[in-house]
C-alpha positions as CSV (number, residue, x, y, z in Angstrom):
1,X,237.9,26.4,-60.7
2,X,236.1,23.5,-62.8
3,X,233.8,21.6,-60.2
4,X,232.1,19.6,-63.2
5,X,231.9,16.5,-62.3
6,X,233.5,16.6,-58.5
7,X,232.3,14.1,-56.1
8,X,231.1,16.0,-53.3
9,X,231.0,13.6,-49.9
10,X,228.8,14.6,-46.8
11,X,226.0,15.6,-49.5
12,X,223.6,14.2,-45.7
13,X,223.3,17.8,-44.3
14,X,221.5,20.4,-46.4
15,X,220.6,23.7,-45.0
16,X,217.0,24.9,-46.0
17,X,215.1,28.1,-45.8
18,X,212.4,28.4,-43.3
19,X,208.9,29.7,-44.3
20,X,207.8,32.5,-42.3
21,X,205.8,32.5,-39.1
22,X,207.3,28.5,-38.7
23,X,209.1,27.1,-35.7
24,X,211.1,24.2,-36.4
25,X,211.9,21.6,-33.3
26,X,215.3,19.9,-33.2
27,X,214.3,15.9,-33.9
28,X,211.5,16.2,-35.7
29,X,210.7,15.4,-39.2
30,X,211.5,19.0,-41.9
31,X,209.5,19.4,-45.4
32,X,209.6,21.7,-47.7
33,X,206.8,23.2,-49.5
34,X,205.9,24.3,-53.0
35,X,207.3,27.6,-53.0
36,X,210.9,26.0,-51.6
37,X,210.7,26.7,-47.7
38,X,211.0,24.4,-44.6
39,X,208.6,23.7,-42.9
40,X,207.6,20.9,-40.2
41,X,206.3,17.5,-42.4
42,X,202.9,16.7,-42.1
43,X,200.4,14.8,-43.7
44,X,199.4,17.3,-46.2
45,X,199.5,17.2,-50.2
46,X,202.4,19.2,-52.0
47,X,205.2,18.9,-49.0
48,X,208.4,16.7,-50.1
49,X,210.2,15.3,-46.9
50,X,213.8,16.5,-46.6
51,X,215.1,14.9,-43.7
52,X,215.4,15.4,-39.5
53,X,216.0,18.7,-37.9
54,X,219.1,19.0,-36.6
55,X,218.6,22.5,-34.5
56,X,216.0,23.9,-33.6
57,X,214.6,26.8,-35.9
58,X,212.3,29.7,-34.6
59,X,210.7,32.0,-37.6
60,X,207.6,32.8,-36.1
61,X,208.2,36.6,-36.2
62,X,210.9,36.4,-39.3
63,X,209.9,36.7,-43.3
64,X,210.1,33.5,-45.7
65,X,213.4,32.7,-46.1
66,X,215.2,34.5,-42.9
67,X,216.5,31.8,-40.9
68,X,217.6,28.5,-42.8
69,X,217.6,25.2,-40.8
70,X,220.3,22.0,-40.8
71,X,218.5,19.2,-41.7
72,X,219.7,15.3,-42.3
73,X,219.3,13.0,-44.8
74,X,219.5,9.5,-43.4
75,X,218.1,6.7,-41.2
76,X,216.3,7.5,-38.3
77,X,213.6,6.1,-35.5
78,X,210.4,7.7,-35.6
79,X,207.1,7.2,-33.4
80,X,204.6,4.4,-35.3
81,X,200.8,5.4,-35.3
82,X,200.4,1.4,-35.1
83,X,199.1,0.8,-38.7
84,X,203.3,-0.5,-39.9
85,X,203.6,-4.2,-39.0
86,X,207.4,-6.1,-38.6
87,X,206.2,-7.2,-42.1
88,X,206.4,-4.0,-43.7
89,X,210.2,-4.3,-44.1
90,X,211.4,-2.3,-47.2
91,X,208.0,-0.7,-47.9
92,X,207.4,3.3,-48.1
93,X,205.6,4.9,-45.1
94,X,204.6,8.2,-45.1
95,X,204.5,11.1,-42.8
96,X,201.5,11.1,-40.0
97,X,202.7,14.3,-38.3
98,X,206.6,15.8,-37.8
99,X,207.5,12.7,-35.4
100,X,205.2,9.6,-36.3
101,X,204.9,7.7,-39.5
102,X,202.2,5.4,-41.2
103,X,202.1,2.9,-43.8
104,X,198.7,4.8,-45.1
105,X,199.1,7.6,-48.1
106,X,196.4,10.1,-46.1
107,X,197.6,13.2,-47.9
108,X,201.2,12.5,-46.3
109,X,204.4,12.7,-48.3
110,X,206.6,9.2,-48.6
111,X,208.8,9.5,-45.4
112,X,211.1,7.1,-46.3
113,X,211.6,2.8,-46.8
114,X,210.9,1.2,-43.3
115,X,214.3,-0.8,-42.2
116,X,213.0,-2.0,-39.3
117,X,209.9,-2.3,-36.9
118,X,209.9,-2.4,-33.2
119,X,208.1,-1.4,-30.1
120,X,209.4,1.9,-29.7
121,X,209.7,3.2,-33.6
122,X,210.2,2.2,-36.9
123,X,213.6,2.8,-38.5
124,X,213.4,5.0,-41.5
125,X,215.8,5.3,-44.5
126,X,214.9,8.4,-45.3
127,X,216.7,8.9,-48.5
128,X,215.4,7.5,-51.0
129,X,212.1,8.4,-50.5
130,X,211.8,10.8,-53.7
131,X,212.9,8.2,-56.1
132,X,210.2,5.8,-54.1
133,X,207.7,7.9,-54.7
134,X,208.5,8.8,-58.7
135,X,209.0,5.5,-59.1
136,X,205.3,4.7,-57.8
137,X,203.6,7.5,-59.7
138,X,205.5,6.5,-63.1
139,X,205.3,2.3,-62.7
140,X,202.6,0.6,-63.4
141,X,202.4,-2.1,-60.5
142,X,203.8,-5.8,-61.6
143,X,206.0,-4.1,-64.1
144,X,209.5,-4.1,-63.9
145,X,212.2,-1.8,-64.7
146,X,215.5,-1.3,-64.8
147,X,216.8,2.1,-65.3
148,X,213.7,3.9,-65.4
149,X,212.4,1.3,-68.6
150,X,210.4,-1.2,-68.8
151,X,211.4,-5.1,-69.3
């Protein structure tokens, strides 16, 4: 069977494997690191933020790559470490620790474009964040583009 060029709906849950001697908790934010495993999102260089764990994941005593966790790609409420503001609507935020975001770059990997702000979480649209954060390395700030060129 020919599947060039199928559309292929749900593409939300992707199933990851999980690095060695890592527990993953069920709610919290998932990365993945350079060599291609999950592991819980932090604010460290060289992690790419995949989405929220859907089960929880234990691979403390198991090799790289043993278990594989659900994760979701979507919108969803995480803690704010009080540095996003109501008028940071549509801006990136980043990863603080596996549950909280901030509007600060500190090492952290783009967590997603903030939707919303209130007292107990900011509202995260957590997938675009990889073409946010290409599109922030590659454009020089006051340009504008449309498909990748400049205007």
């Amino acid at each position: 069977m020919n599947r060039t060029g199928n559309e292929r709906t749900g593409n939300r849950m992707i199933h990851i494997p999980v690095k060695g001697g890592v527990e993953l908790i069920e709610a919290a934010m998932a990365a993945i690191n350079k060599d291609g495993y999950a592991v819980p999102a932090a604010a460290s260089d060289g992690l790419r933020v995949a989405g929220c764990v859907q089960r929880y994941c234990d691979n403390r005593n198991g090799a790289d790559g043993e278990q594989a966790v659900s994760v979701k790609r979507g919108t969803f409420v995480w803690n704010n470490d009080g540095t996003i503001k109501e008028t940071d609507i549509l801006k990136p935020c980043y990863v603080k620790d596996e549950r909280t975001v901030t509007i600060t770059a500190d090492g952290g990997g783009v967590a997603g474009i903030i939707l919303e702000v209130c007292a107990d979480g900011v509202t995260v649209d957590m997938t675009q964040q990889i073409i946010t954060a290409e599109t922030e390395e590659t454009t020089k700030p006051g340009t504008v583009t449309q498909g990748g060129e400049e205007l």
